[in-house]
N, C-alpha and C positions, 0 to 999 in steps of 0.2 A: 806462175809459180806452180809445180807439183803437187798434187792435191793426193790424198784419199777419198776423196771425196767428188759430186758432182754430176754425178749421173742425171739428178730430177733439177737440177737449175739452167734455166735459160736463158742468163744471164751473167755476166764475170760480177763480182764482187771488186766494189770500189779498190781504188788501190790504194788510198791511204787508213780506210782500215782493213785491208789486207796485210798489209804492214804491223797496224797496232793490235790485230789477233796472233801475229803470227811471236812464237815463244822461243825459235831457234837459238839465238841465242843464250838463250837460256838453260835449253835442253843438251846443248854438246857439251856441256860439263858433267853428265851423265850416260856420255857414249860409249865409253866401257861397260857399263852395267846394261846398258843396250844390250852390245855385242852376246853380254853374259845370258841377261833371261833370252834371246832369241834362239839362242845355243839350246839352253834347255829347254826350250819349248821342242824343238826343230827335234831332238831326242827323245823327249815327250812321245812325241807324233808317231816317230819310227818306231818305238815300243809298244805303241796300241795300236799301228797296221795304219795309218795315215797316211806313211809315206814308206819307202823301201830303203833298203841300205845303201842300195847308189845314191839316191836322191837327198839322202842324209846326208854320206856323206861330200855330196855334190855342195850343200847348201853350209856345209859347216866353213868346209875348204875356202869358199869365197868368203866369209864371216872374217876369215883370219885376214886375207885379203884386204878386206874393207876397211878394217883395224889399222891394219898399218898403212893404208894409204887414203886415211883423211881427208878429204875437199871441201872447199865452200862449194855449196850448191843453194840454189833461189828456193828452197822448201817450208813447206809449214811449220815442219817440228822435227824431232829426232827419229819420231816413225818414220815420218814420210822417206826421210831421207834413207834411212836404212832400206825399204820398202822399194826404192828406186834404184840402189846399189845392187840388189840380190836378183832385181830384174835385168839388171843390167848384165851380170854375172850368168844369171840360171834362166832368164826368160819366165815363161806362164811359171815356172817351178817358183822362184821368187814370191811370189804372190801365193804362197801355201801357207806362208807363215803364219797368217791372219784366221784360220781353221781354230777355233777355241779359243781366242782368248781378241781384247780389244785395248785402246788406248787408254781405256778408261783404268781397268785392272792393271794395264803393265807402267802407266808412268809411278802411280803408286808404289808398285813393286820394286822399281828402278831405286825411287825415291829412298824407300826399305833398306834396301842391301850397300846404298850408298853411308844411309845413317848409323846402319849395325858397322862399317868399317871404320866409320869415325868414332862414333863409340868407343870404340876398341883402342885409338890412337888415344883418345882422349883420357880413357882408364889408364893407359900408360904414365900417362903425365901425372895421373894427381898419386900416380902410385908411389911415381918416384918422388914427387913435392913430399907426399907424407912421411916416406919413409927417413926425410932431409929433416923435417920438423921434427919426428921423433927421437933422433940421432940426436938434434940439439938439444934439446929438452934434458937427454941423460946428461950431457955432459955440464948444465946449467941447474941443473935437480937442488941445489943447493944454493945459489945465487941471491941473495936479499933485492926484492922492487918493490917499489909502492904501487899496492893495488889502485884503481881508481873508479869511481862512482860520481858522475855528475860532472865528470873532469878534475873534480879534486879528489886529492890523495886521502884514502880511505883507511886502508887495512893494508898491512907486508902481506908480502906474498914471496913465491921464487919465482926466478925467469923461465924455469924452468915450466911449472907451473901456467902458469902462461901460456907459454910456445902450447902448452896440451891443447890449447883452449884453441888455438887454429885445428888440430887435430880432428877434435870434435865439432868443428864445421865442415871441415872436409869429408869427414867420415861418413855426415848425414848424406852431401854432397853425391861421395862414392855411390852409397847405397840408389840414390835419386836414380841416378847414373846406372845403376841394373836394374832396377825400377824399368826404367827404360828402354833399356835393352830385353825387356822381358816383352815389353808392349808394342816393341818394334817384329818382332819375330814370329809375326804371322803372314802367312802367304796369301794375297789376292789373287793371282794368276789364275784363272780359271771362272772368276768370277764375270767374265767377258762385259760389256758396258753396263749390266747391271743386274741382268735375270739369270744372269748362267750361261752356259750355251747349248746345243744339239747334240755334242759328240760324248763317244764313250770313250771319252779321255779321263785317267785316275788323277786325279791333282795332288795324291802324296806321290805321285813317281818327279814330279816338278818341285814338289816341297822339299823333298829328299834331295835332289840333282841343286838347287840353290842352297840349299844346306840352312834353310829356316828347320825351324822347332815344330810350328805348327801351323793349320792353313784357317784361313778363315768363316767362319760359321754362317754369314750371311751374306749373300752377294752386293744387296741394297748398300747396305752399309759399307762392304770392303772397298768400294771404287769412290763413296766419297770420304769414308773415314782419313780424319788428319789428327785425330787424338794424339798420335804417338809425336807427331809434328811441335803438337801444343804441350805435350810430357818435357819435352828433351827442351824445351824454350823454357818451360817452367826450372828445370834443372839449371841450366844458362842464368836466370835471374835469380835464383838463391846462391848459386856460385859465386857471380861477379859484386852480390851484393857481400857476400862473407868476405872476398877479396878486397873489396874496397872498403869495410872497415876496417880490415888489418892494415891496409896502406894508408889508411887516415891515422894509424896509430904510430905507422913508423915515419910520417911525413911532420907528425908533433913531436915525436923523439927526437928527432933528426933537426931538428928548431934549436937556435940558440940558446933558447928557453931552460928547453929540456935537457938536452945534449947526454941523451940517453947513445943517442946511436951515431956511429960515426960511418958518414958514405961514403960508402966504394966508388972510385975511378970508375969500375966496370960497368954501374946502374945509376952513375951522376951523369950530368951534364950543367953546363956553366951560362954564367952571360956574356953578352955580347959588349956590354958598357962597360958593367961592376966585375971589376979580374980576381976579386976575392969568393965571388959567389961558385957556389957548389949546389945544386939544387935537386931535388929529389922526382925529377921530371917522370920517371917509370912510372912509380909510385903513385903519382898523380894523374896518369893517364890509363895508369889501371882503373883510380876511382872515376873518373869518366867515361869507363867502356862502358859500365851501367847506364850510361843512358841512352846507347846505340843498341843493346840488348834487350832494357827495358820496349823499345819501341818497335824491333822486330818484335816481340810476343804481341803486344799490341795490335800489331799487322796481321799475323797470322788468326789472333782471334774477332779478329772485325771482317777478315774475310770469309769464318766460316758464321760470324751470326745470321743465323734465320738464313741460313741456306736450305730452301726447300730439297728433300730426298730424292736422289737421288746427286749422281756428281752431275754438276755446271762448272761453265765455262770459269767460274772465278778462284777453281780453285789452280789454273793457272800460277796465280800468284804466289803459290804458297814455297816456293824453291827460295824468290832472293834472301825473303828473309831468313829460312832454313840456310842456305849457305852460308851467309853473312856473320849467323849466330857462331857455324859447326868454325869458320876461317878465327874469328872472334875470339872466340873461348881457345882453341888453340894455342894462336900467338898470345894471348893471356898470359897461361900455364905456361908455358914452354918461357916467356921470358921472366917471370914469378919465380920458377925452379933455379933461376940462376941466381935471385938474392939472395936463398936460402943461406948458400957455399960462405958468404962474403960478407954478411952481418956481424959487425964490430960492435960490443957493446962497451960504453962508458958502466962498468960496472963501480965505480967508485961514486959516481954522482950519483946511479940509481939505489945506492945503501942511504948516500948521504939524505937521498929526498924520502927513505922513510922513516929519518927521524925529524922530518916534520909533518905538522897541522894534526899532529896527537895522532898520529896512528893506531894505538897501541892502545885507544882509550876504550874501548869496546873489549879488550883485556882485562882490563881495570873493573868493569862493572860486571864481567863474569867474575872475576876475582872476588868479589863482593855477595854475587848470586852464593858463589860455592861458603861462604861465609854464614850462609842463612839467611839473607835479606833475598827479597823480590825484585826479579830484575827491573824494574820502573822505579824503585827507591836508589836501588845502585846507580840506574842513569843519569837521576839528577845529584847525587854525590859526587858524580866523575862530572858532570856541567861544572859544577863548585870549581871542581878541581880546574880546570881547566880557564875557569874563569879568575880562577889565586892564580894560575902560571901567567895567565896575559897580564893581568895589572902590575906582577913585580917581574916580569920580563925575564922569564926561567921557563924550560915547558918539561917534561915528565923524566927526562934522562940528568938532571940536576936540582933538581925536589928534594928535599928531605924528610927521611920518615917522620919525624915532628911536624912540621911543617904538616904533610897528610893527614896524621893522628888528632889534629887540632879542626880539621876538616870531618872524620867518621875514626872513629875510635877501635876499625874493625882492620886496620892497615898493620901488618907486621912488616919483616925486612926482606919475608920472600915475593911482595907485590913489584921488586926490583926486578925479579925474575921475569915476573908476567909481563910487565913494561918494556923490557930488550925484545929490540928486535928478533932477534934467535929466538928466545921464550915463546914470543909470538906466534912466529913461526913454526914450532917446532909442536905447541898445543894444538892447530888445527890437524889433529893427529884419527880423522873420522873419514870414512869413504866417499872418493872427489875432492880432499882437503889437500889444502898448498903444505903440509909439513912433508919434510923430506922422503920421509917413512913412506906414505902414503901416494907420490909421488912419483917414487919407484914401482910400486906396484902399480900403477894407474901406467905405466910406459910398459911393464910387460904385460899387458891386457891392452895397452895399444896394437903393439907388435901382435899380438893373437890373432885382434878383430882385422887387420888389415890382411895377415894373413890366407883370416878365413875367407873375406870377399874376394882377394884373387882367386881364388878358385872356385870361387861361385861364378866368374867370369869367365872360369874356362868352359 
């Protein structure tokens, strides 16, 4: 096997851990960004006198070369291999590459300019997810649902209302997401295996030529640092976790139970027995991708604990689950964004389910607050209340104000008001409230802030 290595051993190294060192396959899914930082390195060099214009572009010209014509070769890694192509091409010139900069600094960097590209696919997706969620939301601004707490039905709300409430997971989501790409966009290169190197190479002219933001401050650190590795994982599991309770929500809707939501052909799939069954498989396998995600981060931060300073050998590892996550979260989003389109709602069963388990009753003892009483006396007068509707088998939309008046003597004919649904709705009329009103404006303040993070992207 082709080494960079080897000079001081006089002896081959076993071959079956010559094998379990060796990471190629690993690394050719990184051979383009190969191609890329050696390019700018190889440019680097000619602009601070290391190499001449012929030799540049001697070394570029076969780069392209190499590019398009891919081999398996018996090598260590994606150095080597590159390292062996350019010899092959350019002879001793081949072997220049390696002047300022080591494997330590560039798989790093590799690693960098792969995850700022995904990033960027990735911002796509939840841009267009949210802008699907917000779109619904207007059009639903006004829709009566039963809020729910504990799994039972609590308080009305609109669907609309709602739909916001994914919004505002995605949002945190996004931000995480430039977070990240903030933490990714510093340059190693030049940082060579750990102390620097000898030459009067500039590392903004490399910084610039890769198009990072900024280069890195300490050498020690930039060839082992993987923070940005354990950022974007971190991202990855508050993502898939806010996904999979939105599709725990719509896998209960979508229950005969509920039959809130009626599934699309497009995001169903059936059984192989039962020919009536329609089943919510996406959905359900999005809330499972959390725990193929949850355990890459897992990976990645058990391989860097009590890693002594500088880089070792273990951080090898730190690609499958980085891929795993970046392939993961992808096909996530990308098949997520397609439910948005085709979500059917049972809007008549969702009015009808809040007018039960006294929705409205927490209306009832503000109703009572605004009367002059303390809200803890109001509470246990609407218990009463609540407790006269179960024994004669009536609950608050066929009461009578007698009937109430004989319970607290603070009840007029406008607490009918407060008890509808609408009334209900229509009072939580306060900033972040499910009333229509309020709602509207909380969708143009979506549209803003989405807005504003595209372009903090740019």
């Amino acid at each position: 096997m082709n080494k960079l290595w080897g000079g001081r051993f006089e002896n081959a190294i076993d071959n079956d851990i010559e094998i379990y060192l060796n990471s190629f396959d690993i690394d050719k899914y990184l051979f383009n960004y190969e191609i890329k930082v050696i390019s700018a390195h190889v440019k680097s060099l000619y602009l601070c006198n290391y190499i001449n214009l012929i030799e540049k572009n001697k070394i570029l010209n076969s780069l392209f070369l190499i590019k398009n014509n891919f081999r398996k070769l018996k090598v260590e890694d994606i150095h080597s291999y590159l390292e062996l192509e350019l010899t092959k091409y350019n002879g001793d010139l081949g072997k220049k590459i390696y002047i300022g900069k080591s494997r330590n600094d560039q798989i790093t960097t590799l690693n960098k300019l792969m995850l700022l590209d995904e990033i960027e696919k990735i911002n796509i997706l939840i841009i267009f997810i949210r802008k699907s969620i917000i779109n619904l939301s207007e059009l639903e601004f006004n829709t009566p649902l039963p809020g729910f707490t504990h799994l039972q039905i609590a308080q009305p709300i609109t669907l609309g209302h709602y739909l916001l409430s994914w919004n505002e997971m995605l949002k945190r989501d996004h931000i995480n997401l430039l977070n990240c790409k903030k933490m990714t966009n510093y340059c190693p290169i030049g940082s060579a295996a750990l102390a620097g190197h000898n030459y009067n190479i500039n590392r903004n002219i490399i910084r610039k030529i890769l198009n990072f933001k900024y280069i890195t401050e300490n050498s020690i650190d930039a060839v082992s640092d993987r923070d940005y590795i354990i950022i974007f994982s971190q991202f990855c599991n508050i993502l898939i976790i806010h996904l999979s309770r939105i599709c725990e929500d719509m896998i209960i809707w979508s229950s005969n139970k509920f039959d809130f939501l009626k599934l699309s052909d497009k995001i169903s799939s059936g059984s192989s027995i039962m020919p009536q069954k329609k089943n919510p498989d996406l959905f359900e396998l999005i809330r499972s991708k959390s725990g193929r995600i949850l355990g890459n981060s897992i990976n990645i931060l058990t391989v860097l604990k009590s890693q002594a300073l500088s880089y070792n050998k273990d951080n090898q590892e730190d690609k499958e689950s980085l891929f795993d996550n970046i392939y993961t979260i992808k096909n996530t989003l990308n098949c997520f964004r397609k439910c948005i389109p085709v979500l059917k709602f049972n809007k008549k069963n969702m009015y009808l389910s809040t007018l039960k388990n006294y929705s409205t009753a927490t209306d009832m003892a503000d109703y009572l607050v605004k009367k002059g009483l303390n809200f803890r006396d109001s509470h246990k007068i609407v218990g009463n209340c609540i407790k006269y509707c179960e024994k004669n088998n009536i609950n608050f939309f066929n009461i009578s104000l007698k009937e109430l008046k004989i319970i607290c003597n603070l009840f007029e004919n406008d607490i009918f008001y407060y008890l509808s649904i609408e009334g209900s709705i229509k009072n939580k009329n306060i900033y972040g409230g499910t009333s229509p009103n309020q709602i509207l404006k909380s969708i143009q303040r979506a549209k803003f802030f989405l807005n504003n993070i595209i372009l903090k992207f740019k």
